[in-house]
TORDREN-667903 format. One record per residue (C-alpha): x, z, y; residue in one letter; residue number from 1. Coordinates in nm, 2 decimals, padded with zeros to 4 digits. Each point is the difference from the previous one (the first is absolute). Example, Ala and Ser with C-alpha at 12.3 -4.5 7.8 and 13.67 -1.06 7.14 Angstrom:
# TORDREN-667903
<rec><x>01.23</x><z>00.78</z><y>-00.45</y><residuo>A</residuo><num>1</num></rec>
<rec><x>00.14</x><z>-00.07</z><y>00.34</y><residuo>S</residuo><num>2</num></rec>
***
This chain:
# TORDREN-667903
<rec><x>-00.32</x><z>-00.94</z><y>-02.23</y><residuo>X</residuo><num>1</num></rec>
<rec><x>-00.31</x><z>00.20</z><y>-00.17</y><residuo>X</residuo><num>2</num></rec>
<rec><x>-00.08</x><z>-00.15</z><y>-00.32</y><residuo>X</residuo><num>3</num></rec>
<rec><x>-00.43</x><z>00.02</z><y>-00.04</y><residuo>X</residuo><num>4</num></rec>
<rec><x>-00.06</x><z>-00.05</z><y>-00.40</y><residuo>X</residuo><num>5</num></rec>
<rec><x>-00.34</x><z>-00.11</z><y>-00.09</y><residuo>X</residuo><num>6</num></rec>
<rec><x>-00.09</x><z>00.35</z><y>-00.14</y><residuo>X</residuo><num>7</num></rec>
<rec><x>00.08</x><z>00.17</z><y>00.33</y><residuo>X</residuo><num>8</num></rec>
<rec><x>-00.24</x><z>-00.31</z><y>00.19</y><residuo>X</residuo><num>9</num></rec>
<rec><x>-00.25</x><z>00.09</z><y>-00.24</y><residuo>X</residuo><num>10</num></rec>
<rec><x>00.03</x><z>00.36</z><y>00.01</y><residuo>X</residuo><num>11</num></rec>
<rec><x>-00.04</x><z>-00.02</z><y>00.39</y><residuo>X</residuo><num>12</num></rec>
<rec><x>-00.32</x><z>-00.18</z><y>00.00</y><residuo>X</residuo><num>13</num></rec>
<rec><x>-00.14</x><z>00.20</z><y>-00.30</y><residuo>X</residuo><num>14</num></rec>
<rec><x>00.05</x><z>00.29</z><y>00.22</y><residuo>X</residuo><num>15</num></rec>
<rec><x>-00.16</x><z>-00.09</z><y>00.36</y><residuo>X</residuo><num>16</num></rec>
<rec><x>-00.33</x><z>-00.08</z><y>-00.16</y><residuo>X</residuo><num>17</num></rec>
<rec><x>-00.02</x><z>-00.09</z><y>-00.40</y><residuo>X</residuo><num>18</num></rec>
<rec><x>-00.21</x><z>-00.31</z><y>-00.05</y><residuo>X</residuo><num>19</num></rec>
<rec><x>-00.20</x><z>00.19</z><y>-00.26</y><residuo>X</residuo><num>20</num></rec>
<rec><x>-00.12</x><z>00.21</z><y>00.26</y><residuo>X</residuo><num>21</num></rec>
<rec><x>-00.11</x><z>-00.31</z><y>00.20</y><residuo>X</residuo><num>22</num></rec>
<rec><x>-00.17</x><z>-00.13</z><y>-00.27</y><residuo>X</residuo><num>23</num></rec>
<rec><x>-00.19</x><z>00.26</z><y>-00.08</y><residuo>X</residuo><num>24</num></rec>
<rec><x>-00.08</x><z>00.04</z><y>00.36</y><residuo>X</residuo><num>25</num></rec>
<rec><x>-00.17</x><z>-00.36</z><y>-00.02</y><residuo>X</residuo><num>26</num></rec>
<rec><x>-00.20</x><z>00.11</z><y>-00.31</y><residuo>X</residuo><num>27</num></rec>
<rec><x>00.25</x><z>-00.11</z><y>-00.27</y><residuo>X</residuo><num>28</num></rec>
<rec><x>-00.06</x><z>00.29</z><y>-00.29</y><residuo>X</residuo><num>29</num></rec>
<rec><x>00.33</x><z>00.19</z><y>-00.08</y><residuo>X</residuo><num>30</num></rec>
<rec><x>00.00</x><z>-00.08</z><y>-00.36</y><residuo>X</residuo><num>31</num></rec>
<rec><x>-00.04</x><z>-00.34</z><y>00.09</y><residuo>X</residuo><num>32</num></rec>
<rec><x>00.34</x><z>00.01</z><y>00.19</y><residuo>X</residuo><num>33</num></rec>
<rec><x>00.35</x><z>-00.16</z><y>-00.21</y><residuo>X</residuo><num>34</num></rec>
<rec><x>00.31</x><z>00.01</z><y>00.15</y><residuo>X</residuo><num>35</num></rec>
<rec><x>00.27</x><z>-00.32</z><y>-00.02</y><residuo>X</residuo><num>36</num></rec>
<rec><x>00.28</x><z>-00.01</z><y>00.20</y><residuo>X</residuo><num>37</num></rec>
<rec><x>00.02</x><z>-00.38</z><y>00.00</y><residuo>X</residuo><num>38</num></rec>
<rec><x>00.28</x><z>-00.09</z><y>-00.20</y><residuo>X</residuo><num>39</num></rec>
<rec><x>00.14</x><z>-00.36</z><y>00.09</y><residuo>X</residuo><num>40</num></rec>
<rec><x>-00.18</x><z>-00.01</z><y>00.32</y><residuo>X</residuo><num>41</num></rec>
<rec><x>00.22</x><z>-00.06</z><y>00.25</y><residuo>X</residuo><num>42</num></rec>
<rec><x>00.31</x><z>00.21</z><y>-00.13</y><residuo>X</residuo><num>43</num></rec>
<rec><x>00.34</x><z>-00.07</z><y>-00.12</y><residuo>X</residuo><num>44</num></rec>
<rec><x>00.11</x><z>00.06</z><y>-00.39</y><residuo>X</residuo><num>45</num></rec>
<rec><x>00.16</x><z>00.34</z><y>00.15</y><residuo>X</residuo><num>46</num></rec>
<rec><x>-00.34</x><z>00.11</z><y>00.15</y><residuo>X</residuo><num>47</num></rec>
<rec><x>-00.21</x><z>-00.15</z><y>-00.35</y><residuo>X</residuo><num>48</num></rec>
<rec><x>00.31</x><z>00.21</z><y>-00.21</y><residuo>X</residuo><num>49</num></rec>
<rec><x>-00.10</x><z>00.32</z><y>00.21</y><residuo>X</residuo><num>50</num></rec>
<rec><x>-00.36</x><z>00.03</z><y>00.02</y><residuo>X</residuo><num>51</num></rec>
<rec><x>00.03</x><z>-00.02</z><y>-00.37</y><residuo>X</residuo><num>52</num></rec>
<rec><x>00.27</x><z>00.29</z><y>-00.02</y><residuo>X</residuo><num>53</num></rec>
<rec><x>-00.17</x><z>00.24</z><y>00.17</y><residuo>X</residuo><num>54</num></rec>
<rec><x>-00.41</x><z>-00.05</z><y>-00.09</y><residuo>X</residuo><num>55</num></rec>
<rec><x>-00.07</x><z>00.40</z><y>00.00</y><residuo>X</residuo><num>56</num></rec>
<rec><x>00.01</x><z>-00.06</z><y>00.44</y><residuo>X</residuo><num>57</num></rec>
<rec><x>-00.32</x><z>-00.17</z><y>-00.09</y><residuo>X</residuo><num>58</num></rec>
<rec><x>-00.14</x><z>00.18</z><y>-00.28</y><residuo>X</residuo><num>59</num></rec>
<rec><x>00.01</x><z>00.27</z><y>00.25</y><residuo>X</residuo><num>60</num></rec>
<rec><x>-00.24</x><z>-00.11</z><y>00.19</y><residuo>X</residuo><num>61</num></rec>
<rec><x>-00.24</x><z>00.11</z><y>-00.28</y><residuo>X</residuo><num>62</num></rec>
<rec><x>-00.18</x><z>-00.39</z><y>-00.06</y><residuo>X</residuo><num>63</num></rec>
<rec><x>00.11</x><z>-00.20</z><y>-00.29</y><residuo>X</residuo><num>64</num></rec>
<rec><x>00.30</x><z>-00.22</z><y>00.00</y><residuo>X</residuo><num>65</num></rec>
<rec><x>-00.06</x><z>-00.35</z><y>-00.02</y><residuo>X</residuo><num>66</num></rec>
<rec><x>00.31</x><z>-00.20</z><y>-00.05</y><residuo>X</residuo><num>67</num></rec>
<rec><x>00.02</x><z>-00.39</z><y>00.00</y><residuo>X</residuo><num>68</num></rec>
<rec><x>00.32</x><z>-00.17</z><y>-00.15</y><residuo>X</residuo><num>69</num></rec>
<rec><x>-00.11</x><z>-00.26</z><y>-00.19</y><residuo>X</residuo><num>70</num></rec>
<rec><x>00.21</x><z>-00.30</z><y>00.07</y><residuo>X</residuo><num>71</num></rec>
<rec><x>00.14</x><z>00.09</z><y>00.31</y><residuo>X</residuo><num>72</num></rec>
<rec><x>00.35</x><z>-00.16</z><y>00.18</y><residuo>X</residuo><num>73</num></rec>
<rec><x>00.15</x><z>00.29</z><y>00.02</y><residuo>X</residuo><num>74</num></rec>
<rec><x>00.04</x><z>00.02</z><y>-00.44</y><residuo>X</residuo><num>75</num></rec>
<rec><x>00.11</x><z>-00.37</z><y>00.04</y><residuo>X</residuo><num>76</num></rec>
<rec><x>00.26</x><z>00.08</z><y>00.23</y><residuo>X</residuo><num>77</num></rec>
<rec><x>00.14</x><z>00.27</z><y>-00.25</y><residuo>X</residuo><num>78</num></rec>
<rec><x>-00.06</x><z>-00.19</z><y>-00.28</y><residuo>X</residuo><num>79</num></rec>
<rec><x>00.02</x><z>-00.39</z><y>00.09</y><residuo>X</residuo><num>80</num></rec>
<rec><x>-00.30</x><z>-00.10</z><y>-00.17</y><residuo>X</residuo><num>81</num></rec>
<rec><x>-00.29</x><z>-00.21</z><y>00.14</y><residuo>X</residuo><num>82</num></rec>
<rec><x>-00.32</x><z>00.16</z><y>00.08</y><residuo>X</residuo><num>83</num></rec>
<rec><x>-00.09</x><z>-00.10</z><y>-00.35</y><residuo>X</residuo><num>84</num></rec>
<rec><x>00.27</x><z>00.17</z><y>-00.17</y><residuo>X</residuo><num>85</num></rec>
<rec><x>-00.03</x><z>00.32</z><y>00.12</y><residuo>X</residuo><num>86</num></rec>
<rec><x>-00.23</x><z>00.15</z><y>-00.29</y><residuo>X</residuo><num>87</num></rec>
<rec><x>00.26</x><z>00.25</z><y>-00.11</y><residuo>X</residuo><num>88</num></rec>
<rec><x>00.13</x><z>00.10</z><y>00.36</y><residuo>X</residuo><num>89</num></rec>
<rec><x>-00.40</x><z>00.09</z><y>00.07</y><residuo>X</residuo><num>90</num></rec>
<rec><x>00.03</x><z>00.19</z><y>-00.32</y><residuo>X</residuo><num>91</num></rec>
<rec><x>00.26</x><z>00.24</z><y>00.11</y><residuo>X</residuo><num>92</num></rec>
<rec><x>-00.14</x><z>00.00</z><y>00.38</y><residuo>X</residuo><num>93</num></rec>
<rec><x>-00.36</x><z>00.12</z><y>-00.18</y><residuo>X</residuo><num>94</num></rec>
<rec><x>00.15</x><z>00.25</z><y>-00.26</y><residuo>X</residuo><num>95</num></rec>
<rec><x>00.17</x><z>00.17</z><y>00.29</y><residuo>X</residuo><num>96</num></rec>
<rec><x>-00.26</x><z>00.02</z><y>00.22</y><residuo>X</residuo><num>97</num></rec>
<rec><x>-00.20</x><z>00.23</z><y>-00.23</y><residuo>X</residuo><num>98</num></rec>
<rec><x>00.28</x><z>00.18</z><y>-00.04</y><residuo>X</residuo><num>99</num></rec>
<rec><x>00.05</x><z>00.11</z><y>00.33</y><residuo>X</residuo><num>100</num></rec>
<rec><x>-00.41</x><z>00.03</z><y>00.00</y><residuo>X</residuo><num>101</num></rec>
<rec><x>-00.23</x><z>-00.33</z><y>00.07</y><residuo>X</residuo><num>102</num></rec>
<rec><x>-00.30</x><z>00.00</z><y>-00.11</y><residuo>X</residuo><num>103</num></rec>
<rec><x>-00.07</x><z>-00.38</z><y>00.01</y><residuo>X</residuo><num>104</num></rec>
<rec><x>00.19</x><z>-00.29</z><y>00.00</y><residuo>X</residuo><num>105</num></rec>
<rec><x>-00.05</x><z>-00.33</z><y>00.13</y><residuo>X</residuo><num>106</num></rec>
<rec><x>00.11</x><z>-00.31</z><y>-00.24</y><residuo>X</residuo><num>107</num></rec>
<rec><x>-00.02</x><z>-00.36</z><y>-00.13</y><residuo>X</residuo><num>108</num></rec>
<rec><x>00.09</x><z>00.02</z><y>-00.37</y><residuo>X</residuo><num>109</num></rec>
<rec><x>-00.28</x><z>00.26</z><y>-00.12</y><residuo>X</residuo><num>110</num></rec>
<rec><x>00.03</x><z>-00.01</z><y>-00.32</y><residuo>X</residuo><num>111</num></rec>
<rec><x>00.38</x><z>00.07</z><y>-00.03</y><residuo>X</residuo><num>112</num></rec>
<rec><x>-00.01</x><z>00.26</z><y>00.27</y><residuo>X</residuo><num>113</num></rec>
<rec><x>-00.28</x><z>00.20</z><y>-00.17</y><residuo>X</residuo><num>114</num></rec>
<rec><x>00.27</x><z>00.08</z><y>-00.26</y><residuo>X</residuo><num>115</num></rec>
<rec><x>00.23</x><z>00.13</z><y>00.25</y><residuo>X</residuo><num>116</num></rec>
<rec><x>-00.29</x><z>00.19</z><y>00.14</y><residuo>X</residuo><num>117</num></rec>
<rec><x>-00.13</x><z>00.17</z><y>-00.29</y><residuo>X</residuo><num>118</num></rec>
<rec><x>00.36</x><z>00.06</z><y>-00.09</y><residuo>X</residuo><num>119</num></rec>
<rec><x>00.17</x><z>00.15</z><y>00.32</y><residuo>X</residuo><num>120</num></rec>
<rec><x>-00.36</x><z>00.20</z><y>00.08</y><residuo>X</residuo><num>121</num></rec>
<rec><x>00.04</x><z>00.17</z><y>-00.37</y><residuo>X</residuo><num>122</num></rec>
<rec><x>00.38</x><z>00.13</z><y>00.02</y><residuo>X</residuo><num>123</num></rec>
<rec><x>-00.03</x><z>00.06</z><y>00.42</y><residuo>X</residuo><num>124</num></rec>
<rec><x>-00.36</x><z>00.19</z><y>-00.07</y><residuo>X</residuo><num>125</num></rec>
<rec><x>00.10</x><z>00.13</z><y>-00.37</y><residuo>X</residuo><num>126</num></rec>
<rec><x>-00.06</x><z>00.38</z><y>00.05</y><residuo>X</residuo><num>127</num></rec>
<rec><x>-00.33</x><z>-00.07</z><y>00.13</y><residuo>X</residuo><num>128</num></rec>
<rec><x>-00.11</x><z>-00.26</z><y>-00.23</y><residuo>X</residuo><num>129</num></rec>
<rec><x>00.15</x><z>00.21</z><y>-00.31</y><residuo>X</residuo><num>130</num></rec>
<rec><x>-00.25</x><z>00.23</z><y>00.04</y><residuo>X</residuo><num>131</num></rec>
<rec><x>-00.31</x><z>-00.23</z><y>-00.03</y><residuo>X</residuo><num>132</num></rec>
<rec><x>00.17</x><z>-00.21</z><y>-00.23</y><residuo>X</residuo><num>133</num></rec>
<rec><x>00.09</x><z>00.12</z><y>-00.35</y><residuo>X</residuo><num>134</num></rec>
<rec><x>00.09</x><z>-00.36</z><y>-00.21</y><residuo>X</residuo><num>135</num></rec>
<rec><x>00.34</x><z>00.01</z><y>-00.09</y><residuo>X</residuo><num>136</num></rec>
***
């Protein structure tokens, strides 16, 4: 039995004919153009847990990464906590998405996850921001 993972499904249709290139063929403007690779939608908690291990496939494809967590089933079946709860799993799902390179995140609780924002973007982007930034 051949195993397809959700990267290699991916990967396949990325590579007959990238929906970027469709769009922009119906007039969308390339910098206009964000790629999400649907996270919850349809996929099992091994699917979710890989499309967040690897996000570089995506940041490839030379479009920013959107990523959307924010409450999804597949932190309440890791953590057991209602869809309410799941503030702190979000947390961690966010702070390593910019680590492996999205550049905008999809969420409910704004307020709590512009700290983990601010703070995962200034140690993941520290050499560059050091530069430009000379506060202590």
């Amino acid at each position: 039995m051949i195993r397809t993972t959700t990267m290699s499904s991916l990967r396949c249709t990325t590579r007959s004919r990238p929906a970027s290139r469709t769009a922009q063929e119906a007039g969308v403007p390339e910098q206009s153009i964000i790629v999400d690779p649907g996270i919850g939608f349809g996929k099992t908690l091994d699917h979710n847990i890989e499309l967040l291990h690897r996000p570089r496939e995506f940041t490839r494809l030379g479009h920013p990464l959107l990523v959307g967590t924010s409450r999804k089933a597949f932190i309440g079946r890791i953590t057991g906590r209602d869809v309410g709860q799941r503030t702190a799993g979000t947390a961690a799902t966010v702070a390593l998405a910019i680590a492996g390179g999205a550049d905008i995140v999809r969420v409910h609780d704004v307020e709590q996850m512009v700290d983990v924002c601010r703070v995962s973007d200034r140690i993941v982007r520290w050499s560059f921001l050091a530069d430009a930034d000379t506060r202590p």
